[in-house]
BAFI-3210 file (N, C-alpha, C; in Angstrom, 3 decimals, decimal comma, padded with zeros to 6 digits):
// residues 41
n [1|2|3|4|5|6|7|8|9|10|11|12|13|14|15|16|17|18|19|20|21|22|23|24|25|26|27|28|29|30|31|32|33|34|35|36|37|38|39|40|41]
n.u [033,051|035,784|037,699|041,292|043,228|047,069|049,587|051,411|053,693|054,076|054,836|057,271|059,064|061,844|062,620|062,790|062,511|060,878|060,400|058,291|057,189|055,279|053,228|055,508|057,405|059,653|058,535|059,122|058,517|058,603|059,117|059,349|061,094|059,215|057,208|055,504|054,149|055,514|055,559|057,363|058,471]
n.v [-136,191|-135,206|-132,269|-132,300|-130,847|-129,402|-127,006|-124,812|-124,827|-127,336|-128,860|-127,936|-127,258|-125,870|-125,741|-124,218|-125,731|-128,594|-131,801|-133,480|-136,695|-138,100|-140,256|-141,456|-139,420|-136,928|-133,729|-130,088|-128,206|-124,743|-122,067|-118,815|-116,039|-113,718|-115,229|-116,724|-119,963|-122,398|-124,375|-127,034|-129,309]
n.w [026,423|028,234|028,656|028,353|030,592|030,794|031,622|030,335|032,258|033,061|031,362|030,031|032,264|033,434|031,111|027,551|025,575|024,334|022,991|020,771|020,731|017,666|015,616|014,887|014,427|014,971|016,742|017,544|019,924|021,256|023,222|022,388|022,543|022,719|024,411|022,994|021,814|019,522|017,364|015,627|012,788]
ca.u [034,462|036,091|038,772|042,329|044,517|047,947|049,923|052,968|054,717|054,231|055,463|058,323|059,090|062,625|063,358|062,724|061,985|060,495|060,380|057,184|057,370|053,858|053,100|056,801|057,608|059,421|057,926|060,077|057,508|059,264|058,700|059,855|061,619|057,720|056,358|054,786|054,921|055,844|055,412|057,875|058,509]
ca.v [-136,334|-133,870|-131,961|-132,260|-129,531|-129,408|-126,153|-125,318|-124,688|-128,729|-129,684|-127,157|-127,060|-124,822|-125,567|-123,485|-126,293|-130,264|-132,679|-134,730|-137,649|-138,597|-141,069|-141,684|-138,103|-135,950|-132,134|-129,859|-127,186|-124,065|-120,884|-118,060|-114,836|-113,497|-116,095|-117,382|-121,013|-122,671|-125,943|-127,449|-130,613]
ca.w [026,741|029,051|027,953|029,492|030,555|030,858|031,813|029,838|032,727|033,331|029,788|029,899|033,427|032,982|029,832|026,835|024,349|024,015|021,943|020,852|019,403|017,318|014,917|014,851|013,648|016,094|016,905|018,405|020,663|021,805|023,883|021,762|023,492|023,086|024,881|022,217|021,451|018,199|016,880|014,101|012,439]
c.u [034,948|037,667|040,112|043,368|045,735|049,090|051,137|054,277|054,992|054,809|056,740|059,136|060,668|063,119|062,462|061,868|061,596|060,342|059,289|057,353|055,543|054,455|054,341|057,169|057,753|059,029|058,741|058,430|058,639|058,637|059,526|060,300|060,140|056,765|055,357|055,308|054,646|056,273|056,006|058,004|059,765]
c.v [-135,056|-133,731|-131,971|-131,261|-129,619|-127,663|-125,964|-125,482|-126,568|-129,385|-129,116|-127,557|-125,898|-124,912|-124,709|-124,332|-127,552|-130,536|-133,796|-135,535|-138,365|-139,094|-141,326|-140,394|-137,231|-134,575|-131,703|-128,638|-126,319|-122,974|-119,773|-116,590|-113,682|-114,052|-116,405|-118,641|-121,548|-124,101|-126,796|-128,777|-130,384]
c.w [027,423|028,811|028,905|029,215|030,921|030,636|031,031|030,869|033,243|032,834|029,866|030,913|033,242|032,164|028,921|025,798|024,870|022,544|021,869|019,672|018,767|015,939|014,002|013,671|014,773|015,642|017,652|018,829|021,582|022,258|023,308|022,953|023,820|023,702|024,284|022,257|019,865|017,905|015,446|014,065|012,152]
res [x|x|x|x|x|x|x|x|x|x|x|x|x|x|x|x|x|x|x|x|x|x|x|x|x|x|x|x|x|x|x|x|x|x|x|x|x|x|x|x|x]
***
């Protein structure tokens, strides 16, 4: 299986934050002022 990439700047594009929705349970995924990102429920 070959792995798939996805850039954040694709997911983000100028926003700061998203929202994923999985197995009907949203995630919020954010870019922290460290450019870290961070993944909550």
């Amino acid at each position: 299986m070959e792995k798939r990439v996805i850039t954040s700047a694709d997911l983000f594009g100028n926003q700061q934050e998203i929202f994923i929705l999985h197995a009907d349970e949203e995630y919020r995924l954010r870019i922290t002022g460290n450019n870290k990102l961070i993944l909550t429920k």
